[in-house]
VOKOLVEX-288149 format. One line per field, with one value per residue (C-alpha): residue in three letters; y, z, x. Coordinates in Angstrom, 2 decimals. Example, Ala and Ser with C-alpha at 12.3 -4.5 7.8 and 13.67 -1.06 7.14 Angstrom:
# VOKOLVEX-288149
residu <- (ALA	SER)
py <- (-4.50	-1.06)
pz <- (7.80	7.14)
px <- (12.30	13.67)
***
This chain:
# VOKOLVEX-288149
residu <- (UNK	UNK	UNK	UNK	UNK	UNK	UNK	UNK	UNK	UNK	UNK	UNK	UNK	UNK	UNK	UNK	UNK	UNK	UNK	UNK	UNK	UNK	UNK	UNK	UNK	UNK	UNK	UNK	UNK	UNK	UNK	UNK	UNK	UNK	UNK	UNK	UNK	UNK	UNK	UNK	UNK	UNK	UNK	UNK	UNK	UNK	UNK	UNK	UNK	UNK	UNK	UNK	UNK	UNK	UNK	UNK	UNK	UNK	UNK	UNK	UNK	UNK	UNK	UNK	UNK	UNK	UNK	UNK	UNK	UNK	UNK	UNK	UNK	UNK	UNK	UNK	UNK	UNK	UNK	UNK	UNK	UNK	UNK	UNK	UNK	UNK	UNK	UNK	UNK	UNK	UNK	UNK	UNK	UNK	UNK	UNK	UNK	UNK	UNK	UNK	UNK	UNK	UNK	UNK	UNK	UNK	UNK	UNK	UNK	UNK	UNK	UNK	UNK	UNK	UNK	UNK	UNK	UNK	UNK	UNK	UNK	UNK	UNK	UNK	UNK	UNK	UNK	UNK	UNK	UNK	UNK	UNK	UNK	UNK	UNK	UNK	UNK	UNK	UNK	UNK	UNK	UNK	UNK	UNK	UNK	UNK	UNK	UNK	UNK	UNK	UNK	UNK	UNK	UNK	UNK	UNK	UNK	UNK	UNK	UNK	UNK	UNK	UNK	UNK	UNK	UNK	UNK	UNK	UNK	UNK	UNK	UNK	UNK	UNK	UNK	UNK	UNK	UNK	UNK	UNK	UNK	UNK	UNK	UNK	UNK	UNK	UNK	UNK	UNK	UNK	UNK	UNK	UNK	UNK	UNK	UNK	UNK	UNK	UNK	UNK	UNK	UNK	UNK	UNK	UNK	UNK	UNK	UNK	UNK	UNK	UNK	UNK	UNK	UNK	UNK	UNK	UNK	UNK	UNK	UNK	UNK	UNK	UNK	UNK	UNK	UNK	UNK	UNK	UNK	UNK	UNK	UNK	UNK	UNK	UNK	UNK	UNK	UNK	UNK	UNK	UNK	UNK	UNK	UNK	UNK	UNK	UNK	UNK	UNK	UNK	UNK	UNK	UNK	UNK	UNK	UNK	UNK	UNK	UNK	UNK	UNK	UNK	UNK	UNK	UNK	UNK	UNK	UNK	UNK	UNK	UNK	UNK	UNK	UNK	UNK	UNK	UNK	UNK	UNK	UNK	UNK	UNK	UNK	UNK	UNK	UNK	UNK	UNK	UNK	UNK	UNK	UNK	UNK	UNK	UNK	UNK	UNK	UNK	UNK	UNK	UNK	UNK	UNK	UNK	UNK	UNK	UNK	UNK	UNK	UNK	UNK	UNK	UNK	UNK	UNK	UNK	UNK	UNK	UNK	UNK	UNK	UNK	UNK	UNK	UNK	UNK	UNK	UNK	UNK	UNK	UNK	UNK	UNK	UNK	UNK	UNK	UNK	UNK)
py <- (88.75	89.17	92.02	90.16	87.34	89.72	91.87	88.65	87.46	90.55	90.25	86.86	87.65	91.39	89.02	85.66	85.60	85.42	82.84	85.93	88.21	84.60	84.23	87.70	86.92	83.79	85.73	88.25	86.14	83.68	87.66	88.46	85.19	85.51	88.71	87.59	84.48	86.79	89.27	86.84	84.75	88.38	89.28	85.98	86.34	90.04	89.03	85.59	87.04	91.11	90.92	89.01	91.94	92.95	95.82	99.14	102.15	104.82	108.16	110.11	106.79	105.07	108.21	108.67	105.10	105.39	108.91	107.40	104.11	106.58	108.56	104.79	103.87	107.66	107.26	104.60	107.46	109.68	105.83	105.19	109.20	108.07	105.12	106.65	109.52	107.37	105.28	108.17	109.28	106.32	106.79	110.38	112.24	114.38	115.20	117.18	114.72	117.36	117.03	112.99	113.46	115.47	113.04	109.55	111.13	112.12	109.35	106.22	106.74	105.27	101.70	101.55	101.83	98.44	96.61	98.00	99.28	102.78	104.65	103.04	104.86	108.33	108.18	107.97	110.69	113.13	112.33	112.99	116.52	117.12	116.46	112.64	110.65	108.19	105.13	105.92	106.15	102.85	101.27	102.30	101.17	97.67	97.46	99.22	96.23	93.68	94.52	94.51	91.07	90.10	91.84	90.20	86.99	86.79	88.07	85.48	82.99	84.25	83.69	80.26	78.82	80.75	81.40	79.74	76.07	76.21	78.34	76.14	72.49	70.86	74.18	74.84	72.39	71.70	72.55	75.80	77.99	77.01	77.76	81.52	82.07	81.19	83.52	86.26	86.13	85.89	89.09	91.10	90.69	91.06	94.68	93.99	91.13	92.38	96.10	94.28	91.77	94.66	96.92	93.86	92.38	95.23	98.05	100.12	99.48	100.70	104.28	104.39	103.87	105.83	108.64	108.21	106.58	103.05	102.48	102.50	99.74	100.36	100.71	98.49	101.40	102.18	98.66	98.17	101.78	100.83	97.20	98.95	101.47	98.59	96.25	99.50	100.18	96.93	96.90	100.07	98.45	95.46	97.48	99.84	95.92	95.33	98.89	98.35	94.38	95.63	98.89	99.31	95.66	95.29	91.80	91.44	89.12	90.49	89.21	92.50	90.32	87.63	90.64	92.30	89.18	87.93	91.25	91.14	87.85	89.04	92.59	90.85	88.18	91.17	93.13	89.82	89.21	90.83	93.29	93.96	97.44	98.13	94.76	94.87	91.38	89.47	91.28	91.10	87.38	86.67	88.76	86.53	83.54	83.71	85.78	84.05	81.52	83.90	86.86	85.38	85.16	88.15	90.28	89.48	90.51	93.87	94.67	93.66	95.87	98.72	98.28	98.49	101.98	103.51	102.98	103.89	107.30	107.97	107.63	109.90	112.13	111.72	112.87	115.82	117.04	115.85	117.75	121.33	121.78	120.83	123.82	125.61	126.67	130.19	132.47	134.13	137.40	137.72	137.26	139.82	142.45	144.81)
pz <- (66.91	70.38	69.26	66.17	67.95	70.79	68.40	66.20	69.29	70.01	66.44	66.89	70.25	69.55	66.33	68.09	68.60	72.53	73.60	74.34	70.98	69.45	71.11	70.67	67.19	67.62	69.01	66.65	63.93	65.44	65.97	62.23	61.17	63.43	62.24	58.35	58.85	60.30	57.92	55.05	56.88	56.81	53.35	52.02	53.21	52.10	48.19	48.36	49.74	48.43	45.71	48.48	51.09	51.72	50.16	51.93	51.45	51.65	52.23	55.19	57.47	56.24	56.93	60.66	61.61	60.48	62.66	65.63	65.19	65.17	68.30	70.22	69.39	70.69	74.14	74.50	74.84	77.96	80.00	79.15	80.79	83.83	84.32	84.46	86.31	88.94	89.33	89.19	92.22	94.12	93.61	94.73	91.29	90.59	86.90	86.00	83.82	81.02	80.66	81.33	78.18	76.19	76.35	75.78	72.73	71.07	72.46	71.13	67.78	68.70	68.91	65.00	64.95	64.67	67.94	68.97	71.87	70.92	72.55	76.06	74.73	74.08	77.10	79.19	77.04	77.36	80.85	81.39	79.87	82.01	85.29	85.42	86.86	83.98	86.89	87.76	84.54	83.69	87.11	86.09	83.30	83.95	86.67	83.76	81.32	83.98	84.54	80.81	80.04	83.91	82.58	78.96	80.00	81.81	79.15	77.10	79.78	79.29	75.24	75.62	77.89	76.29	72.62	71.25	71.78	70.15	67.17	66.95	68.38	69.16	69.46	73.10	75.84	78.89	80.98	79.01	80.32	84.24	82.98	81.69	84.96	87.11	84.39	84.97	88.68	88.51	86.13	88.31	91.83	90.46	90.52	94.72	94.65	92.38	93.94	97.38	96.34	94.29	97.62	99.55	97.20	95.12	97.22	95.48	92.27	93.63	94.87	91.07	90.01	92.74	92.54	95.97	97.49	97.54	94.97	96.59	96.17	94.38	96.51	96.32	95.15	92.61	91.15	91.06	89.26	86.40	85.88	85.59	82.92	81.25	81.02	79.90	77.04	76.13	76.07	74.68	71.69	71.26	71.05	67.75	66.31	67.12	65.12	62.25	61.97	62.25	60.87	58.58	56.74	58.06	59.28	60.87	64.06	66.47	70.20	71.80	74.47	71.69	69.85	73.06	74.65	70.67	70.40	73.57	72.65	69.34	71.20	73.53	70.23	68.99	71.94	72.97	69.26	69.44	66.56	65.82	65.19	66.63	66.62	62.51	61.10	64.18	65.61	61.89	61.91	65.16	64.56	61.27	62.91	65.79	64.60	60.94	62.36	64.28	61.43	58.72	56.80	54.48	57.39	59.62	57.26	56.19	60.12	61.01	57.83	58.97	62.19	61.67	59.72	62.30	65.12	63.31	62.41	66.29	67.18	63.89	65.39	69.04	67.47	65.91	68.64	71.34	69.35	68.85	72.44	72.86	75.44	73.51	74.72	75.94	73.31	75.05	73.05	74.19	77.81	77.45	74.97	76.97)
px <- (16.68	15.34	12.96	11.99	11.01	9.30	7.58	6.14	4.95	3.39	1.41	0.62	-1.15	-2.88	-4.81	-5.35	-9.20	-10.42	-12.76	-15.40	-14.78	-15.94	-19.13	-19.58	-19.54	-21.79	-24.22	-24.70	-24.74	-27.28	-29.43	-28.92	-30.05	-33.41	-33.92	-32.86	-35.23	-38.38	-37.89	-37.92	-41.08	-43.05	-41.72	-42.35	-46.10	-46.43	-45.25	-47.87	-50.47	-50.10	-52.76	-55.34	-54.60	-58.27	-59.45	-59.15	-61.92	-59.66	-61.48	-62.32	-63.36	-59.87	-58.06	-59.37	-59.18	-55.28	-55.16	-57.05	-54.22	-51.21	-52.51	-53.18	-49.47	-47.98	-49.74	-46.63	-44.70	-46.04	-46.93	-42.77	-42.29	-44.28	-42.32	-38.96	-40.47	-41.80	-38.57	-36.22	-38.21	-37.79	-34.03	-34.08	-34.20	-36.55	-37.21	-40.28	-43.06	-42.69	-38.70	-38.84	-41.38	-39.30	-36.48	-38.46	-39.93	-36.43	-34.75	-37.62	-36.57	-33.13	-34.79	-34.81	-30.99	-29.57	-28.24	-32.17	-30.49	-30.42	-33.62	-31.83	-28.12	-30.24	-31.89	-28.71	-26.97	-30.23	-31.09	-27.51	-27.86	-31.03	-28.65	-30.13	-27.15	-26.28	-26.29	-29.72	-30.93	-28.78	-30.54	-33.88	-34.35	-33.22	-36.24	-38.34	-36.95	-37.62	-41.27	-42.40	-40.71	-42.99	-46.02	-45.79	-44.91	-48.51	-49.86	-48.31	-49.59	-53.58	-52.65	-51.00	-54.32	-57.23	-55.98	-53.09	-53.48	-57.06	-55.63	-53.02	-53.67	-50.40	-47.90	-48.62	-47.21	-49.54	-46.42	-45.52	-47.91	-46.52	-43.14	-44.09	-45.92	-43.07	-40.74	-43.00	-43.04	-38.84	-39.07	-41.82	-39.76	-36.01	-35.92	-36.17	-33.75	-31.39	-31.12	-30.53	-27.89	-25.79	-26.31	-25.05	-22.26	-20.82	-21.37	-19.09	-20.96	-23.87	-22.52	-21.08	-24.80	-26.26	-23.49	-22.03	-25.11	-26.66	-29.41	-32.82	-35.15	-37.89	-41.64	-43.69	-46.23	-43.77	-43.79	-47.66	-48.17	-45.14	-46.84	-50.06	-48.83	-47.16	-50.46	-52.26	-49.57	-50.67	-53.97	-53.85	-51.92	-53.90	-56.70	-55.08	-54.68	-58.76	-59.15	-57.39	-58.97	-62.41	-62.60	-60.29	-60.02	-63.82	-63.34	-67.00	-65.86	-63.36	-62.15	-60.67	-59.26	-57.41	-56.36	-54.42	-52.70	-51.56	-50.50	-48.41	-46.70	-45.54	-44.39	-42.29	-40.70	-40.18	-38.25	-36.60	-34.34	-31.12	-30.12	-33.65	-34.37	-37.40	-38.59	-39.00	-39.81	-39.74	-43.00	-44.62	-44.01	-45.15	-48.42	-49.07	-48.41	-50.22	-53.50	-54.05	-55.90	-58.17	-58.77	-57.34	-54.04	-54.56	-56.14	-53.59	-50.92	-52.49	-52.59	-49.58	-47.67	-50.59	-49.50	-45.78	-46.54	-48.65	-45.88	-43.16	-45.10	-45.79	-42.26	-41.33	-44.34	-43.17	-39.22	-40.64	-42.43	-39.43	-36.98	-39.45	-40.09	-35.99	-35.47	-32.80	-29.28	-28.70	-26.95	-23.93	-24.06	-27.43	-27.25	-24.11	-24.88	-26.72)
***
């Protein structure tokens, strides 16, 4: 009776639900139901609006626009190498730009795997591989995903005082804007805090992450050049949205300087929802939202699924490539036979 009792207890306790596997669950349903919600909000718009979607000239102007969109959404790719190659550095590892390449280009197309977490999973696993410590990988990235939330949360300040409020009267709070500044400043200088309080607090966490040694805070060099490759990314991207608006749905006014910073804030919606592969739907609905006012519902639309294409052919392109120039493991019968 006593191991009846004992083992019924035992069932009743493995199945209970804990207080943490339910807001586990919580959370990713409230993620599936942003993601559900902006992918319906995009697709909604794309079905209304598909037979006003200007009209495209396709021929050889179409088809180099499209090439020129492609290449402006790859150059992510080699700034995201320099990053990691210039904060690996900082914490004693260094990788060679060409292998740091290699690895960002195979391991990008991870981010369209749901949970959108896995280009960060590949990167550990390959840099591992390449003799990366996983910590330091794990470490720098976190002070790589700290900077682009600091650099497009100014950006998203610029939008909200120049742009936004007169595209949209009424959606943008006079205090907002004072809010995202003092968010970006938080995100731009916790790399230093938070690498000092681990090294301080959890020292033996650290030498985990830093393989027997303390993790190095980043220079201040260091942070200036990875927020500067950041705002370029995005400038850099905003400017493949000016391309497609202008050239290739020909819509005759254009502000470079709207395009970039809307751009930015629907990047970072994008990044920010949980479960989103690669930002799909959220970014789309952001982009329609926010620039339909400005170019024009059925222009914004046709750039933001245009858009959508081209970057998800530069990461397949960036894959490709990444996994060609894959240096290839040394065949034992070889390197014996003679």
């Amino acid at each position: 009776m006593t191991q009846t009792a004992a083992s019924t207890l035992t069932g009743d306790v493995s199945t209970a639900p804990t207080p943490r596997s339910l807001r586990s669950w919580l959370l990713r349903g409230l993620a599936l139901a942003l993601l559900l919600a902006s992918c319906g909000y995009f697709a909604y718009h794309l079905w209304d609006n598909l037979h006003q979607l200007p009209p495209v000239q396709w021929g050889w102007s179409a088809a180099w626009v499209v090439t020129l969109a492609v290449l402006g959404c790859l150059t992510s790719v080699p700034l995201i190498a320099l990053m990691w190659q210039l904060l690996l550095r900082d914490q004693g590892v260094k990788l060679p730009y060409r292998k740091a390449l290699q690895i960002i280009a195979v391991s990008q197309m991870g981010k369209y795997l749901p949970g959108n977490v896995g280009h960060f999973a590949g990167r550990v696993l390959l840099g591992s591989q390449a003799g990366v410590p996983a910590g330091k990988t794990i470490a720098t990235m976190a002070m790589e995903t700290f900077w682009v939330l600091g650099i497009s949360a100014l950006f998203a300040v610029l939008a909200l005082m120049f742009y936004v409020n007169d595209l949209h009267e009424g959606l943008v709070d006079t205090s907002q804007p004072g809010y995202l500044a003092a968010v970006a400043v938080t995100m731009l200088v916790s790399p230093f805090v938070a690498v000092r309080l681990v090294n301080r607090l959890l020292p033996g966490l650290s030498r985990k992450l830093g393989r027997g040694q303390l993790l190095a805070e980043p220079r201040l060099l260091t942070a200036m050049s990875v927020a500067g490759l950041i705002a370029i990314s995005f400038v850099v991207l905003g400017g493949v949205v000016e391309l497609l608006a202008s050239e290739l749905f020909q819509h005759p006014e254009i502000d470079g300087l709207e395009m970039v910073l809307l751009f930015a804030v629907s990047w970072t919606a994008g990044f920010l929802v949980p479960g989103s592969p690669g930002g799909i739907g959220v970014r789309e609905a952001v982009m329609i939202k926010l620039m339909g006012p400005a170019i024009g519902l059925e222009t914004a639309l046709g750039v933001a699924l245009v858009m959508r294409l081209c970057s998800m052919g530069a990461d397949a392109l960036a894959f490709g490539i990444g996994l060609y120039f894959r240096p290839q493991p040394a065949d034992p019968d070889a390197a014996g036979g003679d």
